[in-house]
Structure formats: structure tokens, C-alpha cells
RONUNU-650430 format. One line per 10 residues: number of its first residue (from 1); their letters; for each residue x, y, z of N, C-alpha, C. Coordinates in pm, 1 decimal, m for minus. Atoms other than C-alpha are relative to their C-alpha. Layout:
N
NUM) a) X/Y/Z/X/Y/Z/X/Y/Z ~ ... .
//
This chain:
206
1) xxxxxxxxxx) 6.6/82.6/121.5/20633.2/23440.1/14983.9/m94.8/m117.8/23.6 ~ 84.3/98.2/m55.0/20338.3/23213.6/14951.8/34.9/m166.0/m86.7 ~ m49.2/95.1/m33.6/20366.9/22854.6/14925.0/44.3/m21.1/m156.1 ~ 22.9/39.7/175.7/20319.5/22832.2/14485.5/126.9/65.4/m45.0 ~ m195.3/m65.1/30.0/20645.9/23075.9/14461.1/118.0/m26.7/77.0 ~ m126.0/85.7/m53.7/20825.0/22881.8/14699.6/39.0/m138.6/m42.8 ~ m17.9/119.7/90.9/20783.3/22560.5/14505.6/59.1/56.9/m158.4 ~ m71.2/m68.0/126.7/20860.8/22767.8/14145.6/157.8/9.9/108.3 ~ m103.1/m50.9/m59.3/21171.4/22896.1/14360.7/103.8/m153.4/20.2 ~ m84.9/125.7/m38.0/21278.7/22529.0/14455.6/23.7/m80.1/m130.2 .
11) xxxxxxxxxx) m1.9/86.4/98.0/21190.2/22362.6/14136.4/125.6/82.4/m150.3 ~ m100.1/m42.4/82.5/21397.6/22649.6/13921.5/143.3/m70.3/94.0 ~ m130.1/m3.6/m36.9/21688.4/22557.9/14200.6/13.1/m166.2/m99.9 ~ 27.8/116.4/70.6/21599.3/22190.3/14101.4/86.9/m28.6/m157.3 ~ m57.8/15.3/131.7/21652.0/22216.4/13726.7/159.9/48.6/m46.9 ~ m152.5/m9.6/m4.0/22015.4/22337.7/13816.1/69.0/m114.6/56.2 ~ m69.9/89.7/m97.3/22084.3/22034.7/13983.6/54.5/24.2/113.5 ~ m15.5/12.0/m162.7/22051.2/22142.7/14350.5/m50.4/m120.0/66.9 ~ 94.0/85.4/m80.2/22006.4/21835.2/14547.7/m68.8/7.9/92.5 ~ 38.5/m54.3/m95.6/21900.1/22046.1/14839.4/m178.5/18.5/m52.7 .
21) xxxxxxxxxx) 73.3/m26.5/82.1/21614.5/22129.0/14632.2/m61.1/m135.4/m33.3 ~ 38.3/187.1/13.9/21549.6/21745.5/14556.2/m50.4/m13.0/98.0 ~ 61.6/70.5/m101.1/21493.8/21689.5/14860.3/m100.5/59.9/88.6 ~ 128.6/m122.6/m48.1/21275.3/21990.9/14991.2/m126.6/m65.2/m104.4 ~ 103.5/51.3/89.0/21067.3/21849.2/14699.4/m53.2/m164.7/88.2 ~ 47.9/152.8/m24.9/21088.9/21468.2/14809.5/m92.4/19.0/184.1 ~ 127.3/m15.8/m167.3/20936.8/21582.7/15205.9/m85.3/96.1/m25.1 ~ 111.6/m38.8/29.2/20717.3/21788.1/15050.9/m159.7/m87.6/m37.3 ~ 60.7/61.8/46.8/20544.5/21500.7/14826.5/m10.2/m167.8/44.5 ~ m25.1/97.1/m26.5/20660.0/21193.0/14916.0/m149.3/m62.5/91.9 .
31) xxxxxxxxxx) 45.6/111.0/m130.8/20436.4/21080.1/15240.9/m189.4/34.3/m170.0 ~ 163.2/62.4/97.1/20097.4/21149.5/14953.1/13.8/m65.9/m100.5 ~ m6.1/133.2/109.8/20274.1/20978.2/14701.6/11.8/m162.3/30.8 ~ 31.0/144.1/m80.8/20310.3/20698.6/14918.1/m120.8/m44.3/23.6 ~ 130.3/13.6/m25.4/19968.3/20721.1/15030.8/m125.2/m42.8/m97.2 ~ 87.3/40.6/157.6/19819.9/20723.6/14645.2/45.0/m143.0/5.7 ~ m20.9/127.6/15.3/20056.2/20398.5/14595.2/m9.7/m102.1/89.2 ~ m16.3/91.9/m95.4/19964.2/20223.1/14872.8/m184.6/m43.1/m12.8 ~ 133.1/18.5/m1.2/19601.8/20233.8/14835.8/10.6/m41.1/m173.4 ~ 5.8/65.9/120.7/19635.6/20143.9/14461.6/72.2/m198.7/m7.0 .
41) xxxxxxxxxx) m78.7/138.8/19.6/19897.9/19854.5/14524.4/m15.9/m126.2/92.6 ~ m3.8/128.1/m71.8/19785.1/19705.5/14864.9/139.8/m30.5/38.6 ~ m139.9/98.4/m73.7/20150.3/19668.5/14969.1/101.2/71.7/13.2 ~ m65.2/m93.0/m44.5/20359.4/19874.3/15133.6/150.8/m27.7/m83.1 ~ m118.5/m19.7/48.7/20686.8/19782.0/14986.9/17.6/m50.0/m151.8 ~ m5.5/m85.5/191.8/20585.7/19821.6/14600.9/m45.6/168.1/16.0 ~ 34.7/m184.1/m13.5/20417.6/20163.5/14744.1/177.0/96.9/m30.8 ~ m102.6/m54.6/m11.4/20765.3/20250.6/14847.7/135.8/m41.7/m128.7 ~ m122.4/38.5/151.7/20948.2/20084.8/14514.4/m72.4/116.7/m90.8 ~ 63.3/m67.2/141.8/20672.0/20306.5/14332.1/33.5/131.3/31.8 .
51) xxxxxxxxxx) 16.8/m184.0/m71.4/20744.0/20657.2/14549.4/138.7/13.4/m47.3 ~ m131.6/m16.6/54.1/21155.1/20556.0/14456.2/m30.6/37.0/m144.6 ~ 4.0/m39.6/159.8/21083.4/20542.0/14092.3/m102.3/146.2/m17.0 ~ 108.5/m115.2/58.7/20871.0/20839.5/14066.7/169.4/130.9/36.0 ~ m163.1/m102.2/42.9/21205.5/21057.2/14225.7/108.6/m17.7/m86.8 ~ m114.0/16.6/84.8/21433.3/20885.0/14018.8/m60.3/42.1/m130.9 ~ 62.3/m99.7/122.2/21217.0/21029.3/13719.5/30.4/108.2/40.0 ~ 13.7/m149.6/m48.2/21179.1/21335.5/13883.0/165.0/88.2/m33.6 ~ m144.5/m8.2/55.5/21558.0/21347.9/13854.3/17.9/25.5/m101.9 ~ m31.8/0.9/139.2/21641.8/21242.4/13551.0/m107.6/98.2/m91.8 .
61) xxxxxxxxxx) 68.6/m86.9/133.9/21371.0/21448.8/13346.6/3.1/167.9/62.9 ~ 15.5/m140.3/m65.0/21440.7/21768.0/13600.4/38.1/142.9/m80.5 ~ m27.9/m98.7/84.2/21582.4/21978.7/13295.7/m177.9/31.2/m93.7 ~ 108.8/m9.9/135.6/21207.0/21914.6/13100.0/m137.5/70.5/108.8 ~ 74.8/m43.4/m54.5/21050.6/22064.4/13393.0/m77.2/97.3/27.9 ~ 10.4/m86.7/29.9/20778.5/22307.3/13319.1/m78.9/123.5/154.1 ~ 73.9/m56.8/m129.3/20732.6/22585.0/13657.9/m125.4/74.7/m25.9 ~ 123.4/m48.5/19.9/20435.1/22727.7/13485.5/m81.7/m115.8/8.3 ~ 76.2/59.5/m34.4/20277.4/22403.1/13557.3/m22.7/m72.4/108.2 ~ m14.3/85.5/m155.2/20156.7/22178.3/13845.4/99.3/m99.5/m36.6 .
71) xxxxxxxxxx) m56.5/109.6/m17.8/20394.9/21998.2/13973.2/m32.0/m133.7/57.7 ~ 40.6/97.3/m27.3/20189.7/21789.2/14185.2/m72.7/m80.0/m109.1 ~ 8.5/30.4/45.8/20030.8/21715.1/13857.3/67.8/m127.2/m42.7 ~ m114.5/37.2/100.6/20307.5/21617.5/13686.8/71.9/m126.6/80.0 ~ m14.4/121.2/m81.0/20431.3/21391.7/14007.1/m77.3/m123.0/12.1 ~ 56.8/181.6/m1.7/20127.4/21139.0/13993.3/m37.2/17.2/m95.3 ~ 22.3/94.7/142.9/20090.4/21119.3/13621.6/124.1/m99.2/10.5 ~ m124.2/145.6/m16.6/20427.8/20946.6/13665.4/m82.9/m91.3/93.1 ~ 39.2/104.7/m90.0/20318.5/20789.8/13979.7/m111.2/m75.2/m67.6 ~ 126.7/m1.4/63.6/19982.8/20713.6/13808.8/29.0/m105.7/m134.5 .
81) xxxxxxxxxx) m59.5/93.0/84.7/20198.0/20557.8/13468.3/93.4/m166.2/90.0 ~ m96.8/72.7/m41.0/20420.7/20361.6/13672.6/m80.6/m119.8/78.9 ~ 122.1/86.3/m39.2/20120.0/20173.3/13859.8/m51.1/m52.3/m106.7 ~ 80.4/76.0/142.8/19943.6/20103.3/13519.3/115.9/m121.2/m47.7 ~ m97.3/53.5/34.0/20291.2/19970.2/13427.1/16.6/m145.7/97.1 ~ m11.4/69.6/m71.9/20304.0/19767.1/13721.4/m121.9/m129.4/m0.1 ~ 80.4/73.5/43.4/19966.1/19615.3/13655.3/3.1/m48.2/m147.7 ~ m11.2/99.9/114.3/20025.6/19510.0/13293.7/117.0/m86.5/25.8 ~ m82.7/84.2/1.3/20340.6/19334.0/13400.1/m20.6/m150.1/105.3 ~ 46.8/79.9/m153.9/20181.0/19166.0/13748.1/m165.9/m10.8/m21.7 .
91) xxxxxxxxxx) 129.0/m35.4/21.6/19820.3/19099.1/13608.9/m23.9/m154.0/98.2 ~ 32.5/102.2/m133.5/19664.0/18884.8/13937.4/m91.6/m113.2/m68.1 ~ 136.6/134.2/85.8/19464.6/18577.7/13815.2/m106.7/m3.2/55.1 ~ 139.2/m25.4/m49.8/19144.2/18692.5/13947.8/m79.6/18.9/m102.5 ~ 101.6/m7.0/105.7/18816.0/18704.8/13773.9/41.4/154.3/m110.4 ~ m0.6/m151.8/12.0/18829.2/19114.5/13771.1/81.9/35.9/m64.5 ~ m152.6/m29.7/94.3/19176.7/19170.2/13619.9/31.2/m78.2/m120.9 ~ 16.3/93.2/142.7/19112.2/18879.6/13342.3/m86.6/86.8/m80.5 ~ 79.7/m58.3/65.0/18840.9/19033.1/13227.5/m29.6/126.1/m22.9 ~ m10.5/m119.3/33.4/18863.7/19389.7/13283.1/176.7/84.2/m18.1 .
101) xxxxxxxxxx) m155.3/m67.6/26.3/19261.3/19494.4/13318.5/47.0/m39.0/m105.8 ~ m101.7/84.1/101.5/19390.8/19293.8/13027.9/m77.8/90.7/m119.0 ~ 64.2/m94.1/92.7/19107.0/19484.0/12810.6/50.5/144.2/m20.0 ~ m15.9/m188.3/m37.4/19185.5/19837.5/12968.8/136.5/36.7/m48.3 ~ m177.4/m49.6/m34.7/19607.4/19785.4/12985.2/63.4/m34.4/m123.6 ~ m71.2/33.8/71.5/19689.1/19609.0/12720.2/m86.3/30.2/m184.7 ~ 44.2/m39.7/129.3/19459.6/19762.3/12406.9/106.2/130.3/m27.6 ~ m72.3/m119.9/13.7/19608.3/20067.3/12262.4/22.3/119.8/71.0 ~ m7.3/m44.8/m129.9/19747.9/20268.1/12539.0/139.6/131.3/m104.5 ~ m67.8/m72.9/38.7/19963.7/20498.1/12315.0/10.6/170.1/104.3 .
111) xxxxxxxxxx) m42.0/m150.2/m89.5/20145.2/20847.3/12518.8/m129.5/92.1/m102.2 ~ 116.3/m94.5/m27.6/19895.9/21053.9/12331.6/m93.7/8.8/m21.0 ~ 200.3/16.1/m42.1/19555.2/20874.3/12426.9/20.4/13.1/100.0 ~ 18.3/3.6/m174.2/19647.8/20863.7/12788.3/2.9/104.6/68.1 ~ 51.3/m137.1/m93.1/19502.1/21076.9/13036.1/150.5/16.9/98.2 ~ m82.5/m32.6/m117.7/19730.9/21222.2/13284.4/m124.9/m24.3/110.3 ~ 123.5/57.4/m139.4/19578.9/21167.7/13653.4/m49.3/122.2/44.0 ~ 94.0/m127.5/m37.6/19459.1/21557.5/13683.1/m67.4/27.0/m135.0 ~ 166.5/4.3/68.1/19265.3/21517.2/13347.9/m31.5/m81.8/35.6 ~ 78.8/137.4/m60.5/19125.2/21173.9/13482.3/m104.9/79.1/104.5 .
121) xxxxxxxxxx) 70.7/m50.9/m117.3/19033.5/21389.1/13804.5/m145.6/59.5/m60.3 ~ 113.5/m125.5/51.9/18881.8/21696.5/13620.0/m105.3/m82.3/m87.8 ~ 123.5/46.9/43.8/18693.9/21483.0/13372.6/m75.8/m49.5/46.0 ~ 113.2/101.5/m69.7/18534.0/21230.3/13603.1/m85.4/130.3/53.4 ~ 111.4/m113.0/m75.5/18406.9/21537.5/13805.1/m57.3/38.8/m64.7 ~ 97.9/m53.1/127.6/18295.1/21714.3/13494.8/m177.3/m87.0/m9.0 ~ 84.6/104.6/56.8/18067.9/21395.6/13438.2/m52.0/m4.7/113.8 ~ 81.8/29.3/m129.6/17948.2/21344.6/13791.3/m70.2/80.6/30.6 ~ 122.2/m84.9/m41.8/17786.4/21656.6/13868.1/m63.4/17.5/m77.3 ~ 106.3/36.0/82.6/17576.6/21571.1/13575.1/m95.2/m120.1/28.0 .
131) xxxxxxxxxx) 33.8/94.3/m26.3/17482.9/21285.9/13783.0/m143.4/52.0/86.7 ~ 120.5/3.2/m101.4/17095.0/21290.0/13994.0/74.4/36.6/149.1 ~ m54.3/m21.7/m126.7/17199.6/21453.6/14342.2/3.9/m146.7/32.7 ~ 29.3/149.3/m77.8/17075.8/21078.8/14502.8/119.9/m77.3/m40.8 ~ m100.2/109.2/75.8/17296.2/20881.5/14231.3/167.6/54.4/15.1 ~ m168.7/m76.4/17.4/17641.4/21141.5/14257.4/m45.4/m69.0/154.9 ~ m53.4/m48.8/m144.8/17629.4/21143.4/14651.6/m1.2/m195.2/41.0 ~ m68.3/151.5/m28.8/17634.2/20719.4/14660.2/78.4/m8.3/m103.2 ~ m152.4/m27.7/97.0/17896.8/20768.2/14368.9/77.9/17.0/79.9 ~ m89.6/m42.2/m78.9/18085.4/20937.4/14566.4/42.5/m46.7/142.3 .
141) xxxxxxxxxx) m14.3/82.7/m148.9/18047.2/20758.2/14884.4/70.8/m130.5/m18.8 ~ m64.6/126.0/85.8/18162.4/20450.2/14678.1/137.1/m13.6/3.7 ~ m130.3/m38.7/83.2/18441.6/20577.4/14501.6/65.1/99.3/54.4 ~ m99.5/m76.8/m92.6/18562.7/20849.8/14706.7/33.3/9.6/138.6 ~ m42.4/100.2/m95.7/18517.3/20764.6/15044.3/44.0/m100.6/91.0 ~ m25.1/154.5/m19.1/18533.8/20383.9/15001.4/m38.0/m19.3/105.7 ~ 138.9/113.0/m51.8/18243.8/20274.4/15161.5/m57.9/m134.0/m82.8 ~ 85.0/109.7/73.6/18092.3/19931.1/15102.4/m108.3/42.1/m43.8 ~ 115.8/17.8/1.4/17770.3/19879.8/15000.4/m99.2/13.4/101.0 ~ 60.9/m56.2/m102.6/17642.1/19835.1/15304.2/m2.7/43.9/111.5 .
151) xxxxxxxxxx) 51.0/m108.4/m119.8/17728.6/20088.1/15504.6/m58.2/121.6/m86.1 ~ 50.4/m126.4/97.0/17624.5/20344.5/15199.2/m136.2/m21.4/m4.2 ~ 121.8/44.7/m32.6/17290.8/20142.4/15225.8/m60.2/42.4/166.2 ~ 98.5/m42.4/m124.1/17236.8/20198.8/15612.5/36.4/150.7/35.6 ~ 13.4/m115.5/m33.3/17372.5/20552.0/15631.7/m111.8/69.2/m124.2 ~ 113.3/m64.2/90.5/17093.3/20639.9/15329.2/m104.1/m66.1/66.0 ~ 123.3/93.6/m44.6/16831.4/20386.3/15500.4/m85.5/m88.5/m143.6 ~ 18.7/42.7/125.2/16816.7/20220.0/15166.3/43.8/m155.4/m16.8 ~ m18.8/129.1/39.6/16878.7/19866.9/15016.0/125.8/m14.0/m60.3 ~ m102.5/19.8/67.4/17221.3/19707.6/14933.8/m2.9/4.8/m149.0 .
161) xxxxxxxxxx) 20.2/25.0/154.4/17068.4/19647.4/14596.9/m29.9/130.9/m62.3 ~ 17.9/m143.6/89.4/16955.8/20000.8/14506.3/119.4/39.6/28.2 ~ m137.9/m85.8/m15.8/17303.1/20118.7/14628.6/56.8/m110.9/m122.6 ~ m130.2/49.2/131.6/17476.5/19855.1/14361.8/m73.4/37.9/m130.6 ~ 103.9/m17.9/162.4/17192.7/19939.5/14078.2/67.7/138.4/m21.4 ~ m87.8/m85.0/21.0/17297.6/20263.7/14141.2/135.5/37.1/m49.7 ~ m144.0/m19.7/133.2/17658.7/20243.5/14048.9/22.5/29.5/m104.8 ~ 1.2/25.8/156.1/17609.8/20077.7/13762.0/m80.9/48.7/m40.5 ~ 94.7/m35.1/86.5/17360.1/20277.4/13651.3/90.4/154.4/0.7 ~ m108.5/m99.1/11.8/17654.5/20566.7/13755.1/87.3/11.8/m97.2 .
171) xxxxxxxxxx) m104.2/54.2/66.3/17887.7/20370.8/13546.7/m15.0/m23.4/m107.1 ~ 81.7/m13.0/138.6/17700.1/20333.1/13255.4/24.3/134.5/m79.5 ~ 7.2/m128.1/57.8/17653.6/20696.8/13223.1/110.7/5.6/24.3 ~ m147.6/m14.7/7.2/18004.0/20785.1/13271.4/53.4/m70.4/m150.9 ~ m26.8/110.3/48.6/18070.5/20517.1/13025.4/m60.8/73.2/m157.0 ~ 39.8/m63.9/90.1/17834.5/20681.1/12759.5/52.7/154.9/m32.9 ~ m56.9/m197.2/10.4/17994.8/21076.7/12800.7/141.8/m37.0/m41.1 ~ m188.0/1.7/66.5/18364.5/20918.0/12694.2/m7.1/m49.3/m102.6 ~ m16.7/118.2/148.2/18519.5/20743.9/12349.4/89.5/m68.7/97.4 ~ m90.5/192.9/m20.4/18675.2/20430.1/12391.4/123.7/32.8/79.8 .
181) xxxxxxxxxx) m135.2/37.9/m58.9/19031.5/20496.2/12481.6/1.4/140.2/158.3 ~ 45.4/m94.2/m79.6/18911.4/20805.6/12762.9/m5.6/m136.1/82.2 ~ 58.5/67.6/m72.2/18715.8/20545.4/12917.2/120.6/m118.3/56.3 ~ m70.7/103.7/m75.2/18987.5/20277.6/12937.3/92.9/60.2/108.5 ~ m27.7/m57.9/m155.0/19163.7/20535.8/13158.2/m38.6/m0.1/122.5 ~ 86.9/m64.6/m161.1/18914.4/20636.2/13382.9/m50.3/m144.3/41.2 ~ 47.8/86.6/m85.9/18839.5/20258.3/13437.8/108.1/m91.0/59.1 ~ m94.5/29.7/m108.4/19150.8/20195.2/13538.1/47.4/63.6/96.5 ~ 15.1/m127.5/m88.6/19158.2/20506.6/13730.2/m73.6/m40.8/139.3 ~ 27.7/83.6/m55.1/18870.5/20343.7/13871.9/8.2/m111.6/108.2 .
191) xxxxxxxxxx) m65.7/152.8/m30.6/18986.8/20027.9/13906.4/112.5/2.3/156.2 ~ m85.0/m94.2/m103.4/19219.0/20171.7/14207.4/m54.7/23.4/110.5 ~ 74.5/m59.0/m98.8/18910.5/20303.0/14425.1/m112.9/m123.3/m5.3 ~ 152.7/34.6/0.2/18654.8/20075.8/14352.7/m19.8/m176.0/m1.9 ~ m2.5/121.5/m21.1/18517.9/19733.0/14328.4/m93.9/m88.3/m94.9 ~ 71.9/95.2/78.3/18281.6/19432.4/14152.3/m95.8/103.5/m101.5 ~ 126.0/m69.4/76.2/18049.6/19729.3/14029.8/52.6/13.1/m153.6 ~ m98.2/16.4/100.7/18287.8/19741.7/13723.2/10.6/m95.5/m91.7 ~ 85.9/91.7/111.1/18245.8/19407.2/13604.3/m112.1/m8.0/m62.0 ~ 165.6/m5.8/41.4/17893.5/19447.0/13547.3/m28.1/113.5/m98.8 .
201) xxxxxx) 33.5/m98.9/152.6/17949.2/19735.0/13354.6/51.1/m18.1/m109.0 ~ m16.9/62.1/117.4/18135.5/19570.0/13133.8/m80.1/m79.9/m40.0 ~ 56.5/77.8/49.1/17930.7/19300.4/13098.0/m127.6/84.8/m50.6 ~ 148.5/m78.8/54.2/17651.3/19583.9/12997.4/47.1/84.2/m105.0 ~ m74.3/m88.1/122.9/17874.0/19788.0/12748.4/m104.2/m52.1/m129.3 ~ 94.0/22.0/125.4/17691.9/19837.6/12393.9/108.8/m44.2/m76.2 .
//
């Protein structure tokens, strides 16, 4: 039995209320859901308040649970809501979060404009390999690696400044391929991996 019918197999025990089953789930997911909220939150013990609340959902909604779909999905859109949640209630008094989180979190955020975090994935990618090989592969070094500036500058042999023009000239386009409430996802999606290049694209929005 390979691994996708042993998760269906646990998640039907699941929706009977096996806790055995709960918990084959929670050491299955747990140490990457920690790992997502820890790199979003910076702080190990909201990571671990955010990895509790995601099983105590998991729980409580375990009858609405559909095994024809991902479950890892379905685990960090919660995880994924519950962070957004956490940032509109804890908004930091920094430049970055005045001016871009309060725009992104607190405009119209209605359940069905919001991306889940595996359309967030699939669309950004969609949009990136529409990007100039040169411009995707410091995209990606950026934002998926998390590299500075300049080490993405001396492993290309290039200039800090063409690596940040770049971004934003990444971020732009991205920026032009969504509508409005898409985009406030994916820049809080963003917002998670990335850094100053963000303000600037706001400040360049049409």
C-alpha cells in the first residue's frame, strides 16, 4: 500500500473519531507545519501556538473532510488563514506592515476571494515561468531560497542594484497577471518569504 492510500486509510479512520489516527496524522505533518510557522512568525512559541490550532481544527472539522483531496493542502490553508489572522490582530509598527499589511489584511478579505496556500503556490508558478530565464532564477533565489541581495549578486557576478531592479521589475509583472484581491494574497503570501522589494512595488502600483 503506497503512501496516498495509507493517508485516505487513516483520514477515513479519522472522520470516525479514531484518535489513533489523529495522531498518525499529527507525526506525519506536524514537524513541516511547524517549520512553515516558524519561518512566517519568527518565533518559536507562536509557531507552536499556530501548529496547536491548526490540529484543533483538524479535529473539530474532521467530519467535513474530503479524502479525494489533499490533505496537506487543506492543512496549510488553515495554517496559512490562521497566520494572516495572526497578523491582522498583531500588526508590528514598522514601516512595511503600515503600509503594506494593513492594505493587504484588512481590505476585503471575504472566504470566497481568498486563495488557499496550494492555489497561491500553483498560481505564482504559473506566472514565473513566464518570467526572462535571468529575472525567474534571481526570483527564485530571492523568494525561494532566501538569499539576500548580495549574495544573489556575487553568486551571478552582478550588481546589488540589478539584483533589486530585478525584483521589482519581477513584482511588477506578477502584479500586472492578477486582479486586485488575487494579488493581495500572493503579497501576503509573499510577505512571509521576502523583504523591502515589496514596498517599492507598492509605491509603483498604477
Amino acid at each position: 500500500m503506497n503512501h496516498s492510500n495509507t493517508e485516505i486509510t487513516i483520514l477515513r479512520q479519522l472522520k470516525k473519531g479514531d484518535v489513533k489516527a489523529f495522531d498518525a496524522l499529527y507525526s506525519m505533518y506536524s514537524s513541516k507545519l511547524y517549520s512553515f510557522a516558524l519561518k512566517a512568525l519568527k518565533s518559536s512559541s507562536l509557531a507552536e501556538e499556530i501548529l496547536q490550532e491548526v490540529f484543533i481544527k483538524v479535529w473539530e472539522k474532521r467530519y467535513q473532510i474530503d479524502t479525494s483531496r489533499s490533505f496537506q493542502s487543506f492543512i496549510f490553508t488553515i495554517s496559512y488563514n490562521l497566520i494572516k489572522d495572526h497578523y491582522k490582530k498583531k500588526l508590528y509598527a514598522d514601516k512595511y506592515l503600515q503600509e503594506i499589511a494593513v492594505e493587504a489584511l484588512y481590505s476585503d478579505n471575504t472566504k470566497s476571494n481568498q486563495l488557499s496556500y496550494q492555489q497561491i503556490i500553483t498560481r505564482l508558478n504559473r506566472i514565473i515561468t513566464q518570467l526572462p530565464e535571468k529575472r525567474r532564477n534571481i526570483f527564485l533565489m530571492s523568494k525561494q531560497q532566501g538569499l539576500t541581495n548580495k549574495e544573489i549578486a556575487d553568486h551571478l557576478t552582478i550588481t546589488e542594484q540589478t539584483v533589486k531592479n530585478q525584483l521589482v521589475i519581477s513584482l511588477k509583472f506578477i502584479r500586472d497577471h492578477l486582479n486586485e484581491e488575487e494579488f493581495k494574497d500572493l503579497l501576503f503570501f509573499l510577505f512571509l518569504h521576502s523583504n523591502k522589494e515589496l514596498t517599492t512595488l507598492k509605491n509603483n502600483r498604477r
